[in-house]
SEGU-613469 format. One line per field, with one value per residue: x, y, z of N, C-alpha, C in turn; residue in three letters. Coordinates in Angstrom, 3 decimals. Each point is the difference from the previous one (the first is absolute). Layout:
N
n_east: c(X,...)
n_north: c(Y,...)
n_up: c(Z,...)
ca_east: c(X,...)
ca_north: c(Y,...)
ca_up: c(Z,...)
c_east: c(X,...)
c_north: c(Y,...)
c_up: c(Z,...)
rest: c(ALA,...)
//
This chain:
85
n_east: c(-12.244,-0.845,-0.997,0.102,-1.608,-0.841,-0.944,-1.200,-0.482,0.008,0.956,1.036,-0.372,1.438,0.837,0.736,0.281,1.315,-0.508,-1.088,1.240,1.187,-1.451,0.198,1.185,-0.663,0.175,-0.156,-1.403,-0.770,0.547,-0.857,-1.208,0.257,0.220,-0.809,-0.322,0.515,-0.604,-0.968,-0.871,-0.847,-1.415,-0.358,-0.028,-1.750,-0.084,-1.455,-0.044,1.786,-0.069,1.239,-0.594,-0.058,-0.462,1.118,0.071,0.840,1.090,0.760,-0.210,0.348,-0.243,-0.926,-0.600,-1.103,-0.966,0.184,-1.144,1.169,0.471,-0.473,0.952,-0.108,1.593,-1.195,-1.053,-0.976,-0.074,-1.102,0.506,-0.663,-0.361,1.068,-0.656)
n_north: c(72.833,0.162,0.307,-0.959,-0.153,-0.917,0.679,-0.648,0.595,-1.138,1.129,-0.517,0.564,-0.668,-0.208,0.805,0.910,0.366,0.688,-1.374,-0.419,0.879,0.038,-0.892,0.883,0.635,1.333,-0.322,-1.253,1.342,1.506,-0.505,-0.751,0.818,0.073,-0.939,0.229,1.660,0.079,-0.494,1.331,-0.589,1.084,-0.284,0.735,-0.254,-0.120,0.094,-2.117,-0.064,-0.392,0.978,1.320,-1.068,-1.916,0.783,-0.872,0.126,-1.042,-0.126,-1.366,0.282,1.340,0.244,1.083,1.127,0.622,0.326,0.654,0.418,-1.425,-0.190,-0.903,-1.452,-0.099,-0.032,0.551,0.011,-0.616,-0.508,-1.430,-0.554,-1.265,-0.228,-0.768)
n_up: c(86.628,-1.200,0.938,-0.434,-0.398,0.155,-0.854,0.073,0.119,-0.740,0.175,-0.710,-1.058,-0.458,-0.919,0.448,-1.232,-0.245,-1.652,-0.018,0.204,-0.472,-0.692,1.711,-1.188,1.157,-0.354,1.112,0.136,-0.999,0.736,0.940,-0.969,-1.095,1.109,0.703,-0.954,0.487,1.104,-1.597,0.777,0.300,-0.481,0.899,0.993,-0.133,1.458,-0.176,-0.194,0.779,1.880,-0.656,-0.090,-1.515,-0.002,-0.306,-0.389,0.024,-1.166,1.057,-0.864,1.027,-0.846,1.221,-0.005,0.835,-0.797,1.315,0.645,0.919,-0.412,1.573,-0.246,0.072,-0.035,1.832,-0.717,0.949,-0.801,0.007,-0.491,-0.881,0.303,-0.825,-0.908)
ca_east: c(-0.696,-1.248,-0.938,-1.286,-0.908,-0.574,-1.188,-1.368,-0.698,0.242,-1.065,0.504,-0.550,0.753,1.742,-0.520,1.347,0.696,-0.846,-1.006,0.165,0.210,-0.808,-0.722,0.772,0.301,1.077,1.077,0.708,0.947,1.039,1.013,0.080,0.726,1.317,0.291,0.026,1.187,1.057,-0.198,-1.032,-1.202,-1.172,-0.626,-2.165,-0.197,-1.328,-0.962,-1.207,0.184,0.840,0.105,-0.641,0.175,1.708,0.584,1.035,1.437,0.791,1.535,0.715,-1.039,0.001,-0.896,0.530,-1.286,0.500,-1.618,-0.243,0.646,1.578,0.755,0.624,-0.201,0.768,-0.251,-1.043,-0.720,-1.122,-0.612,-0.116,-0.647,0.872,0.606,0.470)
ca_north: c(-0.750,-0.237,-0.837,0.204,-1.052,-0.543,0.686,-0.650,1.266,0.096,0.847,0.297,0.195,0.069,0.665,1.702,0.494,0.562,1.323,0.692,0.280,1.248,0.431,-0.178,0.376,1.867,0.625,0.018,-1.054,-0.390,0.527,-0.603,-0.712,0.608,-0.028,-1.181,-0.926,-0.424,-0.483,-1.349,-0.991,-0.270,0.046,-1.024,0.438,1.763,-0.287,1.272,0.276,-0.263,1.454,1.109,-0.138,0.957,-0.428,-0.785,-1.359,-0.571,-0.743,-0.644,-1.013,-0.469,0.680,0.386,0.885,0.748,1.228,0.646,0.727,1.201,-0.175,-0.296,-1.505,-0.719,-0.982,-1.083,-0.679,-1.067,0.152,-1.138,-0.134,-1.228,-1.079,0.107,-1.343)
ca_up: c(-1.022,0.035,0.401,-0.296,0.302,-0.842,0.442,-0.061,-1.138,-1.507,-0.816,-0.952,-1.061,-0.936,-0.144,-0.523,-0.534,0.290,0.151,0.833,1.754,-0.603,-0.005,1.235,0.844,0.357,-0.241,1.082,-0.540,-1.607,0.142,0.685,-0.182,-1.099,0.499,0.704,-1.409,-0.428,0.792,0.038,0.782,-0.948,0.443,0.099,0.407,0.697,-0.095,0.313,1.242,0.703,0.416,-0.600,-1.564,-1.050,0.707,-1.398,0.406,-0.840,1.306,-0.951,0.413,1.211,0.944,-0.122,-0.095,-0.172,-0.058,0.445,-0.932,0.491,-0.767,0.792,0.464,1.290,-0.217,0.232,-0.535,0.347,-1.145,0.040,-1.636,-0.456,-0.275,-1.237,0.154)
c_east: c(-1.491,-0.793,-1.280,-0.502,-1.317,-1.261,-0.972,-0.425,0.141,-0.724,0.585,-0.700,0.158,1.166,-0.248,1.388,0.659,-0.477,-1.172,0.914,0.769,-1.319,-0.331,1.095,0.195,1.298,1.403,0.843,0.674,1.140,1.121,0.341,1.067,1.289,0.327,-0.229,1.846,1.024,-0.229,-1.237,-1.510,-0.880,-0.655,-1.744,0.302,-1.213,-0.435,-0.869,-0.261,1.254,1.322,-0.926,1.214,1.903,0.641,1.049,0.927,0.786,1.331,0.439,-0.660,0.075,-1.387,-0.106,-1.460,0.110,-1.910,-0.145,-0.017,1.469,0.842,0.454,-0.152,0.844,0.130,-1.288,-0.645,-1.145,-0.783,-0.332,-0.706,1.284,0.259,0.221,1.675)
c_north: c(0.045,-1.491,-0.534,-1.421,0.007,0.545,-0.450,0.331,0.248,1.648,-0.088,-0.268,-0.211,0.654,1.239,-0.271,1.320,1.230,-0.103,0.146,1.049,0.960,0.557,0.926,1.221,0.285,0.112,-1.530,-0.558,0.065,-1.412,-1.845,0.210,-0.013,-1.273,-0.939,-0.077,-0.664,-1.790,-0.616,0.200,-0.259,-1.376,0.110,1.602,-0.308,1.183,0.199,-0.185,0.862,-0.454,0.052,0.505,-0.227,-0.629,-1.250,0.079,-1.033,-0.179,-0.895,-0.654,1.311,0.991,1.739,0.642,1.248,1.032,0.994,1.411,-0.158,-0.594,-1.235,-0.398,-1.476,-1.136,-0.256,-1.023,-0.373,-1.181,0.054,-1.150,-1.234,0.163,-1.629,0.210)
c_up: c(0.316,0.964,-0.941,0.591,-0.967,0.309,-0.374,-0.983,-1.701,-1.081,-1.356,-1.202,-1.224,0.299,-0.034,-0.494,0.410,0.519,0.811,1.547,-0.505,0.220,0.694,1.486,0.237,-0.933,0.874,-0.288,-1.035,0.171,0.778,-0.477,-1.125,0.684,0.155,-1.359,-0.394,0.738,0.336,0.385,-1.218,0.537,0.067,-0.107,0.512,1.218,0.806,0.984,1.521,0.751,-0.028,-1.143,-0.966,0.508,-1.344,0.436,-1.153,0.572,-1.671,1.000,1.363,0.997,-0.621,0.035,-0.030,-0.053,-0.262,-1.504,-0.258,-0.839,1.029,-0.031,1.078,-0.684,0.500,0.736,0.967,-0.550,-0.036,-1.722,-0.035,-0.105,-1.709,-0.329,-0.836)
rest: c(UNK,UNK,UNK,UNK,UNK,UNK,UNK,UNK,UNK,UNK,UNK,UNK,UNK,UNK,UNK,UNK,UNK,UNK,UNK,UNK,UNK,UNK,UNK,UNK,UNK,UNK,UNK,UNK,UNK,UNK,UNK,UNK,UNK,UNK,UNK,UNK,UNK,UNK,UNK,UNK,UNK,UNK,UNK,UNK,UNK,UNK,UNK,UNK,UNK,UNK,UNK,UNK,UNK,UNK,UNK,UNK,UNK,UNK,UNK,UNK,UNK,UNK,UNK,UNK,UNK,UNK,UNK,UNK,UNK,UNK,UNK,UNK,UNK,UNK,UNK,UNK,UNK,UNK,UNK,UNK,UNK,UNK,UNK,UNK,UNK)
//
């Protein structure tokens, strides 16, 4: 299961929608997020500006799921996310 914790740092800008994080995704990740849509899971973010670069997040249910920007999975994810009220 995913780690996460609470990060200082407020950059968020507004909601981005579906397509602008679609938009924001190499060709390797289309390929692999297109898979993992069917098997239930859903794009959540894309982010760019931090290491891994160009890290896509999906999750179904309480399971978190990354996928670089090569198409590769990482099903358990140590990921530092913002608190969600």
């Amino acid at each position: 299961m995913a780690t996460t914790k609470q990060t200082g740092a407020e950059r968020r800008r507004g909601k981005r929608t579906f397509n602008q994080h679609y938009a924001r995704l190499t060709a390797e990740q289309v390929n692999k997020v297109y898979s993992l849509t069917k098997l239930g899971y859903q794009l959540d973010f894309v982010r760019t500006d931090c290491p891994p670069p160009q890290l896509a997040v999906l999750h179904r249910n309480n399971e978190l799921v990354t996928v670089d920007r090569h198409g590769d999975c990482d099903f358990s994810p140590e990921l530092p996310l913002r608190h969600q009220p």
